[in-house]
C-alpha positions as CSV (number, residue, x, y, z in Angstrom):
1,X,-31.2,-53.7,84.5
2,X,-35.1,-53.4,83.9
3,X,-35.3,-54.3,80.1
4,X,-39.3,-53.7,79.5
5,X,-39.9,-50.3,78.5
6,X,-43.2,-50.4,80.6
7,X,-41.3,-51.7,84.2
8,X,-42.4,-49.6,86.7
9,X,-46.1,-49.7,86.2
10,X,-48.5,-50.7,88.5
11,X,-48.6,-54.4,88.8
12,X,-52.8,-54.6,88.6
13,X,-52.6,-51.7,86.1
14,X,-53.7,-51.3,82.0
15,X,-50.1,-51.7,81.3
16,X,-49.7,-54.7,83.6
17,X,-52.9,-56.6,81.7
18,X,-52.0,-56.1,78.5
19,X,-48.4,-57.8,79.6
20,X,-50.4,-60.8,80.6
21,X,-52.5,-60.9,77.8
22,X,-49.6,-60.6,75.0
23,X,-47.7,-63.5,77.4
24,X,-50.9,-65.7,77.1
25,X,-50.9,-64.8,73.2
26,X,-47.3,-65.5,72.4
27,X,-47.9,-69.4,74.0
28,X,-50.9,-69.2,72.1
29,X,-48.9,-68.9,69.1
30,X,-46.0,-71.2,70.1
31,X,-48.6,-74.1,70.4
32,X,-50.6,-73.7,67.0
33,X,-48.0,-72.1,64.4
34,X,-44.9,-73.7,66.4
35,X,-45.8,-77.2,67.2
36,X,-47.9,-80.2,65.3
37,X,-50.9,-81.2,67.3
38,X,-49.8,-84.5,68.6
39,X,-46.1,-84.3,68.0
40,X,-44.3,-83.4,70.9
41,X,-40.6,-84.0,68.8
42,X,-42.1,-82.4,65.5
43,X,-41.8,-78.7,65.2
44,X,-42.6,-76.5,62.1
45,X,-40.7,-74.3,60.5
46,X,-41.8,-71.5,58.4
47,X,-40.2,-67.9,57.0
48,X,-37.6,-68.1,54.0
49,X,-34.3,-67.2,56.1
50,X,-36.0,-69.9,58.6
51,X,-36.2,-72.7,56.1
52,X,-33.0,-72.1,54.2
53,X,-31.4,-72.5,57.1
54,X,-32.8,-75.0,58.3
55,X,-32.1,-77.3,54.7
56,X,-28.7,-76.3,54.6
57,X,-27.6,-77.4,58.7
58,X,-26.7,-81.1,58.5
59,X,-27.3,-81.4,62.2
60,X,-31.1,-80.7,61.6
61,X,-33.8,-83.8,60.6
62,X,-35.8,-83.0,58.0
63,X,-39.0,-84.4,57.2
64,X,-41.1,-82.6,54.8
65,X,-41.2,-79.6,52.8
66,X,-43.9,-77.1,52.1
67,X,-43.8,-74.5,49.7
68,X,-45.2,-72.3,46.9
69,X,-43.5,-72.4,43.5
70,X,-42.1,-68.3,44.2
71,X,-41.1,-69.7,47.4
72,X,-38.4,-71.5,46.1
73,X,-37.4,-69.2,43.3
74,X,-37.1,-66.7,45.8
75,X,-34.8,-69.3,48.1
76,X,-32.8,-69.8,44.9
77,X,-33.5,-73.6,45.6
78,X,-34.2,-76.2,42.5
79,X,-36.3,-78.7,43.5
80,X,-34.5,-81.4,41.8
81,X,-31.3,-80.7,44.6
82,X,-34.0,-81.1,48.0
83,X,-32.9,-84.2,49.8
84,X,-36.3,-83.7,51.8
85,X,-39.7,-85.1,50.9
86,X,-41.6,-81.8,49.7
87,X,-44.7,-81.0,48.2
88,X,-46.0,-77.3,45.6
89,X,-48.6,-76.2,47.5
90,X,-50.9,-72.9,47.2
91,X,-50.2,-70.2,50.3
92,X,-54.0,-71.2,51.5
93,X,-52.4,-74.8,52.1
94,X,-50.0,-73.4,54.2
95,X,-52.0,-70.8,56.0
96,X,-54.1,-73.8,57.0
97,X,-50.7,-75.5,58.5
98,X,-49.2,-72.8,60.9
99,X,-52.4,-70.1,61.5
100,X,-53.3,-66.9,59.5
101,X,-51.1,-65.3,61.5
102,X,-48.0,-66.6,61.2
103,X,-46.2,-65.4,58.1
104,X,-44.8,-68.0,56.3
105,X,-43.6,-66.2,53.5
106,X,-44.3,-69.6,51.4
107,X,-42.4,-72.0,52.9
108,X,-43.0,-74.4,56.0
109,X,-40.8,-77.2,56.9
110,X,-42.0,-79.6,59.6
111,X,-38.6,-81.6,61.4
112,X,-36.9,-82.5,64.5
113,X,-36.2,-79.9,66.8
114,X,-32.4,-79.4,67.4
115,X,-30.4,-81.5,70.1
116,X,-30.6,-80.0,73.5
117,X,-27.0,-78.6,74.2
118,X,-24.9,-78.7,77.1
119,X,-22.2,-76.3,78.6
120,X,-20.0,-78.9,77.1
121,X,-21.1,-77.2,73.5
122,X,-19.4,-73.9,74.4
123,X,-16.6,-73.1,71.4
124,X,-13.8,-71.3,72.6
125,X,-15.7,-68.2,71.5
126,X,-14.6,-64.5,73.4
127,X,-18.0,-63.7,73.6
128,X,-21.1,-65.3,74.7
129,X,-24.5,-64.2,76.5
130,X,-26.8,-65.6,79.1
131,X,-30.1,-64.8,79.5
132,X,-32.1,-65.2,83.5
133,X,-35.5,-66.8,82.5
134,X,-36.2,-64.9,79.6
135,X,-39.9,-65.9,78.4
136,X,-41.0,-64.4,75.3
137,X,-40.1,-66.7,72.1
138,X,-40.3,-63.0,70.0
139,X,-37.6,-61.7,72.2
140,X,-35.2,-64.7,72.6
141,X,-35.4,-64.9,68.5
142,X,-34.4,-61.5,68.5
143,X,-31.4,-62.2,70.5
144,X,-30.0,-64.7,69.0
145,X,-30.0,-62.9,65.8
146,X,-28.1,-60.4,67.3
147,X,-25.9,-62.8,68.8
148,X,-24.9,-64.3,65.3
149,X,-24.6,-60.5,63.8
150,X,-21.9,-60.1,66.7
151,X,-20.2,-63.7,66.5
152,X,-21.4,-64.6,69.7
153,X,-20.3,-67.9,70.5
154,X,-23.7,-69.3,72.2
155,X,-26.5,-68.4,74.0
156,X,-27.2,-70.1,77.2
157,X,-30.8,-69.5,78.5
158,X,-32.5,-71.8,81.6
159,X,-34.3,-74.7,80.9
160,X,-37.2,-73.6,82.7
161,X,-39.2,-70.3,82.3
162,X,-37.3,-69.8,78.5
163,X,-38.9,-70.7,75.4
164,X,-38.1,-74.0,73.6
165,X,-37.7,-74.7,70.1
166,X,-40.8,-73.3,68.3
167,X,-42.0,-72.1,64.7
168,X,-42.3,-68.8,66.7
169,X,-38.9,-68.4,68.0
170,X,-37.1,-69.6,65.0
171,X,-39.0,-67.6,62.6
172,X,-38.3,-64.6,64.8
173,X,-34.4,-65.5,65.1
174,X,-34.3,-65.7,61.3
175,X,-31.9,-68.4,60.8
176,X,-29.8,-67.7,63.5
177,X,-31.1,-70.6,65.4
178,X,-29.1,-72.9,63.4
179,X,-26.4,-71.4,63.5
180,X,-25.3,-70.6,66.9
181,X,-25.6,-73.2,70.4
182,X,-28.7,-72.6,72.4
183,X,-27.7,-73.9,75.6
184,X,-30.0,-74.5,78.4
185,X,-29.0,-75.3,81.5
186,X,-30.7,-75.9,84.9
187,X,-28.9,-73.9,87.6
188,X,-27.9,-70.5,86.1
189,X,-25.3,-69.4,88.9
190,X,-23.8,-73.1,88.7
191,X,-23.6,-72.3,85.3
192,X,-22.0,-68.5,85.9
193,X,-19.6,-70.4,87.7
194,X,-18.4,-72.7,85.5
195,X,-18.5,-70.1,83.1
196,X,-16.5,-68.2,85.3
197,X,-14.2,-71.0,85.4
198,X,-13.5,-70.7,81.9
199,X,-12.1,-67.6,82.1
200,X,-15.3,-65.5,81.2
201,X,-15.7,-62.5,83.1
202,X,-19.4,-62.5,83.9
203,X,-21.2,-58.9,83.5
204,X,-24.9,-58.5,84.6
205,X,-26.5,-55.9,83.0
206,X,-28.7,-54.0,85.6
207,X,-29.8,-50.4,85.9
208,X,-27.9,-50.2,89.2
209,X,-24.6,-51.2,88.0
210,X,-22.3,-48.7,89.5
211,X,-20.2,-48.2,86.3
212,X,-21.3,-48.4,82.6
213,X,-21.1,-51.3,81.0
214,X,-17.6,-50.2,78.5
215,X,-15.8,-49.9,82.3
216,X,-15.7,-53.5,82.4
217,X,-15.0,-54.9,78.9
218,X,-11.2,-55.3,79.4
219,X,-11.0,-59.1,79.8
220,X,-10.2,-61.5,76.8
221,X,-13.6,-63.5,77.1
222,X,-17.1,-62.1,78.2
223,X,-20.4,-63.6,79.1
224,X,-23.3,-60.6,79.1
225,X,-25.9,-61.6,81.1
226,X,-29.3,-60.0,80.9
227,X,-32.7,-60.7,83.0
228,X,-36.1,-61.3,82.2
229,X,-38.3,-58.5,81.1
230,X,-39.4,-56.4,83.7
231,X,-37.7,-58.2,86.2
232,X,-34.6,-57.8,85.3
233,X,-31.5,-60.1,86.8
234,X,-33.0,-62.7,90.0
235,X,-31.2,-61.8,93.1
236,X,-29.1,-64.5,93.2
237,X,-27.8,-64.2,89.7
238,X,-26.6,-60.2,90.6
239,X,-24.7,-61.9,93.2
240,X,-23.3,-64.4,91.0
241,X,-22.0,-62.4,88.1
242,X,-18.4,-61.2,88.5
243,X,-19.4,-57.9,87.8
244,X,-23.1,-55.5,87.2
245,X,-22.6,-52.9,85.0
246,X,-25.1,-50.4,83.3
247,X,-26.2,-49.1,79.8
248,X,-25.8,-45.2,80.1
249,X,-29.4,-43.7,78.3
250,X,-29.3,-40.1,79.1
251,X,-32.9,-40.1,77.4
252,X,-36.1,-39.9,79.3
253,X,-36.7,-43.2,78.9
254,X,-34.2,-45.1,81.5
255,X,-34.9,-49.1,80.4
256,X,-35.3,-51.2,77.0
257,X,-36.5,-54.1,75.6
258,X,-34.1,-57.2,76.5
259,X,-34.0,-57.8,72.6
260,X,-32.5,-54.3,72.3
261,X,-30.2,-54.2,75.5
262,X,-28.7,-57.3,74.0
263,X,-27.9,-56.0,70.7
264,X,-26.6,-52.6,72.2
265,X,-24.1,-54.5,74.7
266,X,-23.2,-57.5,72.0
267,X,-22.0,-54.1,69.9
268,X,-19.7,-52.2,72.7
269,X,-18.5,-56.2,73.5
270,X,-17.1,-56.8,70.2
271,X,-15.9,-53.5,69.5
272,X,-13.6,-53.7,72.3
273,X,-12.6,-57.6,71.8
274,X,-12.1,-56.9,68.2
């Protein structure tokens, strides 16, 4: 399935440039509001859902703390309780720290970014999703939002051509990226088939799916698997996936955002699961 509401544009058109250029901005972004200069294993945090999720997941190293005086009444935190060197600060201090643009809401927390997981870390969840080289931060933040609202049981993304832990990502996944695996794993149809092996039925979502998607939600365990944007599922990942299957839009608009195709299929999944 296409999931950029712009596929099918030119590649050397408007459309297509203004792609490139948002790609170029969004790592851009990642480096100066999601990473400290210098610090390849430091990564900074910002957003109040971010942060208060981030102080309250043991697995997480903290190292310091941020944050304007309505920050923490707002996070319903008392200072006296942090077990994380922190620090009152005015906004301006912070705006200095991640960039103008990001918005830190009053809060930034620099620590370690999380463990890399395995396949090994998948629970014994019905429900997970995989996503084929999905690139923007914005979008994979999104998703595993989603994936949390729908009690996903991971997310399991490439380890090349996704995004990695970033101030970006997290502030766009709004919590949710402590709370959920983000598995990344080097060979995505060795990965299918172990999934497969696990008793997942494996559904790619692709615009030529020759049923819906709902047609094929009758197994015990899923794994929705969605492709990049514009791209849409690699080749060799259609012909790994058990089944593809299709989101019916009778609209004039035939495609989506990834970000929304994965909440709209994490919906019908656990409606019929249960």
């Amino acid at each position: 399935m296409s999931n950029d509401d712009t596929a099918g544009t030119p590649k050397d058109s408007h459309y297509a440039r203004l792609r490139r250029a948002h790609r170029d901005r969004v790592r851009e972004d990642d480096r100066t509001a999601g990473r400290s200069t210098g610090d390849e294993d430091l990564v900074r945090l910002y957003g109040l859902h971010t942060v208060a999720a981030a102080l309250a997941n043991p697995k997480r190293k903290l190292l310091r703390l941020q944050v304007t005086r309505n920050a923490l009444q707002r996070m319903e935190i008392d200072p006296a309780s942090l077990k994380v060197p922190h620090e009152i600060v005015e906004p301006r201090v912070l705006d200095r720290l991640v960039g103008d643009d990001a918005v830190h809401q009053g809060a930034v927390l620099e620590a370690r970014p999380l463990a890399t997981k395995k396949l090994g870390a998948l629970t014994d969840s019905d429900l997970i999703l995989v996503l084929d080289q999905v690139t923007d931060p914005h979008n994979v933040g999104a998703i595993l939002r989603s994936a949390v609202a729908f009690k996903a049981g991971a997310l399991v993304t490439t380890s090349r051509h996704s995004p990695q832990e970033s101030g970006v990502l997290a502030k766009a996944a709004s919590g949710a990226l402590e709370l959920i695996p983000y598995i990344q794993v080097t060979n995505l149809a060795d990965a299918l088939g172990e999934i497969a092996s696990l008793g997942y039925r494996t559904i790619g979502l692709d615009s030529d799916g020759e049923n819906e998607v709902e047609a094929h939600l009758d197994a015990p365990k899923l794994a929705l698997v969605l492709g990049a944007e514009g791209k849409g599922l690699r080749q060799k990942t259609r012909e790994t996936v058990d089944v593809l299957a299709r989101l019916d839009m009778p609209g004039a608009i035939r495609s989506l955002n990834v970000s929304n195709a994965a909440s709209i299929s994490l919906y019908a999944a656990r409606r019929r699961l249960g």
